[in-house]
N, C-alpha and C positions, 0 to 999 in steps of 0.2 A: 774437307771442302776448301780450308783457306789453303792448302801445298797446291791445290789441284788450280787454285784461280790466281797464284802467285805462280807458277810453273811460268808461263810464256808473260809478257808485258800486257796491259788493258784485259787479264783474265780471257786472251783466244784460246787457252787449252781447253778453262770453264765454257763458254760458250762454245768450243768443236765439238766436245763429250755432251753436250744438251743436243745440239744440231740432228749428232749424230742417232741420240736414241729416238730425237722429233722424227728422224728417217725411218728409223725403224717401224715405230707405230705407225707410219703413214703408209706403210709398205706391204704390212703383214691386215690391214685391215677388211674385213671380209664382213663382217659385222658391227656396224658401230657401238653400238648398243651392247656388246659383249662385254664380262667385264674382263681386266689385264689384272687382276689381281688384288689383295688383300685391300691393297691405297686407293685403288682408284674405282672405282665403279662400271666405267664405260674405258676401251680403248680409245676412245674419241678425248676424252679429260683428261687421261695420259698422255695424249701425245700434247693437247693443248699447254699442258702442263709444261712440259720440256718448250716446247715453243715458245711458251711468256720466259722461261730464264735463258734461253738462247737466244733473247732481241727479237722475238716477235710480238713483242705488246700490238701492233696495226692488224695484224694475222687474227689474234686472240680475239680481239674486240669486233674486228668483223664478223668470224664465225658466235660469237656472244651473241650478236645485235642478230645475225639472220635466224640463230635460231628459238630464240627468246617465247614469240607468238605461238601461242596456241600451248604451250608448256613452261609454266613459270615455276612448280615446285619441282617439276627434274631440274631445270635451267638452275634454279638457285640451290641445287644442290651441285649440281656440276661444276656452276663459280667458283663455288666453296674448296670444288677438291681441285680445279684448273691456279686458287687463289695463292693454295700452299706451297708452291713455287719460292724458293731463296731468293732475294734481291741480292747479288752479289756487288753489284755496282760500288764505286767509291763516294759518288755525291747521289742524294736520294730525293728523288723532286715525285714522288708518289702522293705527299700532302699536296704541294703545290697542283697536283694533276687532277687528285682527287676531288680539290675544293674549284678547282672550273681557273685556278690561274693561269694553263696553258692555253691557249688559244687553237680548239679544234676544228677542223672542216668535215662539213657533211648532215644528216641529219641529224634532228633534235634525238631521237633513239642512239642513234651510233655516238653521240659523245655524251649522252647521259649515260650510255653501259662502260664506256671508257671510261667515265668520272667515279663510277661504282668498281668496275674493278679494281679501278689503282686505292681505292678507300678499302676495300676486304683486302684486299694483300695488304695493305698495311696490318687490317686487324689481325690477320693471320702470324705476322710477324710475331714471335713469341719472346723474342730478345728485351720487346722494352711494351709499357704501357700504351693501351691506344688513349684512353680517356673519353671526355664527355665530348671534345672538339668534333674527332670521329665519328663519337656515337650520333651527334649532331646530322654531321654530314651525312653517315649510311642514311637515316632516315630520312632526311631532305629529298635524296636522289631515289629513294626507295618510292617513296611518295609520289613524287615525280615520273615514275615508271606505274605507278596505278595510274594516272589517269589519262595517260597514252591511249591512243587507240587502237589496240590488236584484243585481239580475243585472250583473255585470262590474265589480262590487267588487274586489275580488281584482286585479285590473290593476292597479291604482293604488298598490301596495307599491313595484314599481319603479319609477314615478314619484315615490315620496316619495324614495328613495334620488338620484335622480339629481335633481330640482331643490334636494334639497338641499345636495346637493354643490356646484352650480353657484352656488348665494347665497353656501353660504360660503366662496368665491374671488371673491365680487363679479362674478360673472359672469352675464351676462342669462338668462335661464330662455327664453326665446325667442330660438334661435341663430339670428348670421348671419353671414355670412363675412369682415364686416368688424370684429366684434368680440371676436373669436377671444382677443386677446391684451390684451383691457381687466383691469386688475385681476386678471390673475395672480400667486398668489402663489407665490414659490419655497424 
């Protein structure tokens, strides 16, 4: 990953080979719902997926935000696998995004899911600890998103409890059974 994003200057090789596979799933898609394979559940969170590491974080968040309502335990598992995305970037402003220091436009839904995803992609980030700051935050924003008003609001309470519990053990918000015992703390 780091030969392929040091190849050209600003990592344009990293971002053409993301673009290009976001084309891909955008092209072959007949079924959203289907899944592309062993990582992803839906072809719709894979292509998402390539999309957030190709410079589409405004792409990502919209489709997030429109389809959130009426579906919040698919919606927050599809975060989860759209979250897993590399930050390749050199300077990393995903805390600062996360915690509301950037200044968004648009509705209250649209930049609290943009506050939320840049907070699970960090937690996903498995290179360094997220901690309580994060754990903090998911649930803030989590909380935040139950008492919105679309239908299956209210789901999402216990998802704030339990991914935040999971960040602040440094534990991946998206389980697997080989990480069971990363960054437990005792």
């Amino acid at each position: 990953m780091h030969r392929l994003y040091g190849l050209e200057p600003d990592g344009a090789a990293w971002y053409a080979d993301h673009h290009v596979l976001h084309n891909h799933y955008t092209g072959r898609v007949v079924d959203e719902t289907a899944s592309s394979g062993a990582a992803f559940h839906s072809v719709v969170a894979h292509r998402m997926n390539h999309r957030l590491v190709s410079g589409g974080v405004d792409d990502v968040v919209r489709h997030l935000a429109a389809t959130l309502p009426g579906r919040p335990r698919e919606w927050c598992a599809e975060l989860l696998e759209i979250a897993q995305a590399p930050y390749p970037a050199r300077v990393d402003t995903r805390l600062d995004r996360a915690q509301g220091l950037v200044e968004l436009d648009g509705p209250a839904l649209r930049r609290t899911v943009d506050q939320l995803l840049h907070a699970v992609w960090l937690c996903e980030e498995r290179t360094r600890p997220t901690g309580r700051e994060t754990a903090r935050t998911l649930a803030k924003l989590l909380d935040l998103l139950s008492i919105m008003e679309f239908e299956g609001a209210g789901q999402l309470g216990r998802t704030a409890t339990e991914w935040s519990g999971l960040a602040e053990n440094d534990q991946p918000l998206l389980r697997c059974t080989c990480t069971d015992q990363l960054g437990r703390r005792r």
